[in-house]
C-alpha positions, -999 to 999 in steps of 0.1 A, spaced: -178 143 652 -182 127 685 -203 95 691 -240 98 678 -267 96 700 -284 73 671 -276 69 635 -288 51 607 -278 39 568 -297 29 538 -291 25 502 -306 47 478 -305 40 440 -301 75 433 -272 98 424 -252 109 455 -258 148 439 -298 141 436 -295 131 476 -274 160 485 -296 182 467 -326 165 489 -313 165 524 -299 205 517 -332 218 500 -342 234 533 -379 244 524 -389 214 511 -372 192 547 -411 190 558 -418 164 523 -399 139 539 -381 146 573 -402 135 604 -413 159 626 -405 186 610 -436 211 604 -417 236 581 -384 254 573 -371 285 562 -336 298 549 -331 334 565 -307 360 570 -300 363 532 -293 325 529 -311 312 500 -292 278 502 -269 257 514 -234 267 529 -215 269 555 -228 291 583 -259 297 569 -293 296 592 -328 284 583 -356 283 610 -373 249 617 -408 244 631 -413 212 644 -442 191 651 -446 162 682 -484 149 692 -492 185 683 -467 200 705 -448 228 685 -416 245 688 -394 264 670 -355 260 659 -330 276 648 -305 262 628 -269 272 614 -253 249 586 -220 235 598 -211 210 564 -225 220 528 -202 195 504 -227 184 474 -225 149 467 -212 143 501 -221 159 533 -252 184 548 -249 191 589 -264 216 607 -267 229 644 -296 233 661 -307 258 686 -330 261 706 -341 289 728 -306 302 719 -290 274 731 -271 244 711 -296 215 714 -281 189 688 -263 181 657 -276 166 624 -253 152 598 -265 135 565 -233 117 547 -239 104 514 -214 78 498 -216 70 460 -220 29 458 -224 9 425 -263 13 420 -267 51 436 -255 57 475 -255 49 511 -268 79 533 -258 76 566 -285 102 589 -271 112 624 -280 131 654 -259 141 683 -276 150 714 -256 190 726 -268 187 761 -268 160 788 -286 136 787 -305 137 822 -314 177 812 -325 164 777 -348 139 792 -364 157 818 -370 189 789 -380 167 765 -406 144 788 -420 180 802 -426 203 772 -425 178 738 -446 145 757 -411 123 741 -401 101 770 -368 95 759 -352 115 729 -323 100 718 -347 64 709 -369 93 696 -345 107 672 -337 68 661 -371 59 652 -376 95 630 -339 87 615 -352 53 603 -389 68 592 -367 97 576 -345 79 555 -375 53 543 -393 87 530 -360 98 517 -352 70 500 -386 69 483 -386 105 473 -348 102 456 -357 69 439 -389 81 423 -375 114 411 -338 94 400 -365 73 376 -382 106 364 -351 121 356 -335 92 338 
């Protein structure tokens, strides 16, 4: 993957295959994921693989819009990415990368930005009120992965 367009790690003292199964359960994205309103697998998908699509509806200062999104990494334990498009067009790429450590794992949440940077600005500042999306997507990574992290831990200690 080229260069991120913002990234961000933290431990979890969970199970690398609790995380996985976390960041890939689709439908339930909206528990923890910033901004996002609600998601759907469709198309037959009823999980995670590659090439499988889910629909996202996202949520900014009460701005909606609407995503489409095709899987592009499904390895449990490891590694959930997706595309996103919007209005048909490829807008970004998330990747979640989840490395086992000696108390649980290090998830690593990335974005990179699909269009230009001038274009994403100028879209982004008109329809969604976000003045600049790439420091956008960095603050939601790091609120993301503190609700992840929360969410992993407390059901690691109600599964153990």
């Amino acid at each position: 993957m080229a260069e991120p367009t913002a990234q961000s790690s933290i431990e979890i003292a969970a199970p690398p295959e609790l995380v996985y199964e976390l960041v890939s359960d689709v439908p339930n994205l909206p528990d923890w994921a910033a901004e996002i309103e609600r998601c759907s697998w469709i198309d037959g998908a009823t999980g995670p693989a590659v090439g499988a699509k889910f629909t996202g509806r996202n949520e900014h200062k009460k701005r909606k819009w609407g995503t489409l999104c095709i899987v592009t990494a499904a390895e449990p334990g490891r590694e959930f990415a997706f595309q996103v498009r919007i209005a048909g067009a490829p807008s970004a790429l998330w990747r979640y990368q989840i490395e086992p450590t000696d108390t649980g794992c290090r998830v690593t949440e990335s974005t990179r930005r699909l269009v230009p940077r001038p274009l994403a600005l100028t879209v982004n500042r008109l329809f969604l009120g976000i003045r600049d999306r790439d420091n956008h997507n960095q603050a939601n990574i790091e609120r993301t992965l503190a609700k992840l992290k929360e969410h992993a831990e407390s059901l690691a200690a109600k599964r153990s």
